[in-house]
C-alpha positions in Angstrom: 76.6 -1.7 -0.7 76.6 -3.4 -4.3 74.0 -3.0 -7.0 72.9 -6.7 -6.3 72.1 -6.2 -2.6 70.3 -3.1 -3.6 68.2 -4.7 -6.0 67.5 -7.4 -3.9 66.0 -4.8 -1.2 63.7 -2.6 -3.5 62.4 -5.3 -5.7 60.2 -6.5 -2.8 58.9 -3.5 -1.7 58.1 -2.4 -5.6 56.5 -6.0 -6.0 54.0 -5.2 -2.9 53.3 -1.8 -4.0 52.8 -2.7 -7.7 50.1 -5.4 -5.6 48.3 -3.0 -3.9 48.1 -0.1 -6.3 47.2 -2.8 -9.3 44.5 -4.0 -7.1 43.1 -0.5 -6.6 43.2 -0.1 -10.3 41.4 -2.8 -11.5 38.5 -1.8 -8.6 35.7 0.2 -10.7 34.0 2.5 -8.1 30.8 2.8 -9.5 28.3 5.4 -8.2 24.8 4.1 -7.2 22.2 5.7 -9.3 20.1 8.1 -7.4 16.5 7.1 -7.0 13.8 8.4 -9.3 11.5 10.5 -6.8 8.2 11.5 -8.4 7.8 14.6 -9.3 4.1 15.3 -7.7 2.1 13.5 -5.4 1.2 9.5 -6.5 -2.5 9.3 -7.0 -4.5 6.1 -7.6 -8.1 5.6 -7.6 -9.9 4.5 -5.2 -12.3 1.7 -7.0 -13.4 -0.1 -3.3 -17.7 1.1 -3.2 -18.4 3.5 -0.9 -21.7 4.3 0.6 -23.4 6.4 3.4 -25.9 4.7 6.4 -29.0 6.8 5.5 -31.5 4.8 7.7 -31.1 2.2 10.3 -33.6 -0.5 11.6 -32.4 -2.1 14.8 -35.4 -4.0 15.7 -35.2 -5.8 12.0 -31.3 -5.4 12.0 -31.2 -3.7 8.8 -29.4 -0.6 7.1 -30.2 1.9 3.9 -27.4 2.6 2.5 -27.1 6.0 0.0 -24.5 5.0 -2.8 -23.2 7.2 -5.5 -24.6 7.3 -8.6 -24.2 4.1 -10.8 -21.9 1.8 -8.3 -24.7 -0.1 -6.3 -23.3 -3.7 -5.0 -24.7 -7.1 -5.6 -27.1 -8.7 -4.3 -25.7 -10.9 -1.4 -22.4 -8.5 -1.2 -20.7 -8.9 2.3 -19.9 -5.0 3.1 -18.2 -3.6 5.9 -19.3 -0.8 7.9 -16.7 1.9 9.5 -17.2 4.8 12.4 -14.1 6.8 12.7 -11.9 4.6 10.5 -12.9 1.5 12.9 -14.9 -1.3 11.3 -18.2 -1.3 13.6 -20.1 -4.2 11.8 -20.4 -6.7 8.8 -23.3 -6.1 6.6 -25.2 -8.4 3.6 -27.1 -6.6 0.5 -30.5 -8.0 0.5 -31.6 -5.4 -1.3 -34.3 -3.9 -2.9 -32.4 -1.5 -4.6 -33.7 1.5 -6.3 -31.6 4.3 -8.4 -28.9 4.9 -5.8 -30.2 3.2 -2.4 -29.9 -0.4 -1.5 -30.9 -2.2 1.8 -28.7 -4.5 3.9 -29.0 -6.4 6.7 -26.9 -6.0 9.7 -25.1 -9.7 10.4 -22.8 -8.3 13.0 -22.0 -5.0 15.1 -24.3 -2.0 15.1 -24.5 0.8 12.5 -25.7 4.3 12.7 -26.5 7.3 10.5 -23.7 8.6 8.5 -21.3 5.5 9.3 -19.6 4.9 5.9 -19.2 1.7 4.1 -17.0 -0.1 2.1 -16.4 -3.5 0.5 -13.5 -4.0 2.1 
């Protein structure tokens, strides 16, 4: 076999290798950065009013609620009012409100003692 003939047989095969390995090259892997994980536990405050059913009237269809110290709602507030984690009933602030008790009036559902509520 000539030189020629031998040429003429590697040069192709080099030419696809040199493809396929040049390809590779030019390919930067990059590594994902791992995720920042917290080192303790996330806490956030929990700014929603919460209150305690300290009275109920069902024959007026109205609560007294027990809030704590300095978070009373407004006047005409919708609340909501939970037993268990379920929502049980939709309450209105009426009022009168003194130092850390406010009335409401029950406009759906049925409350009890100790049934919590929030404003949300």
């Amino acid at each position: 076999m000539n030189l020629t003939a031998l040429k003429m047989k590697i040069t192709p095969a080099l030419f696809v290798l040199l493809l396929v390995t040049n390809g590779c090259f030019w390919r930067h892997h990059h590594a994902t950065p791992a995720i920042a994980r917290p080192v303790g536990p996330i806490v956030t405050p929990d700014i929603t009013a919460a209150a305690r059913v300290i009275a109920v009237n069902t024959v007026g269809r109205f609560v007294v609620l027990n809030f704590p110290g300095g978070q009373l709602p407004k006047t005409e507030q919708t609340l909501f009012l939970y037993r268990d984690g379920l929502k049980v009933a939709e309450l209105r602030v009426t009022g009168p409100q003194s130092e850390n008790h406010t009335v409401a009036d029950i406009v759906s559902g049925e409350a009890q003692v100790s049934d919590s509520v929030r404003d949300q």
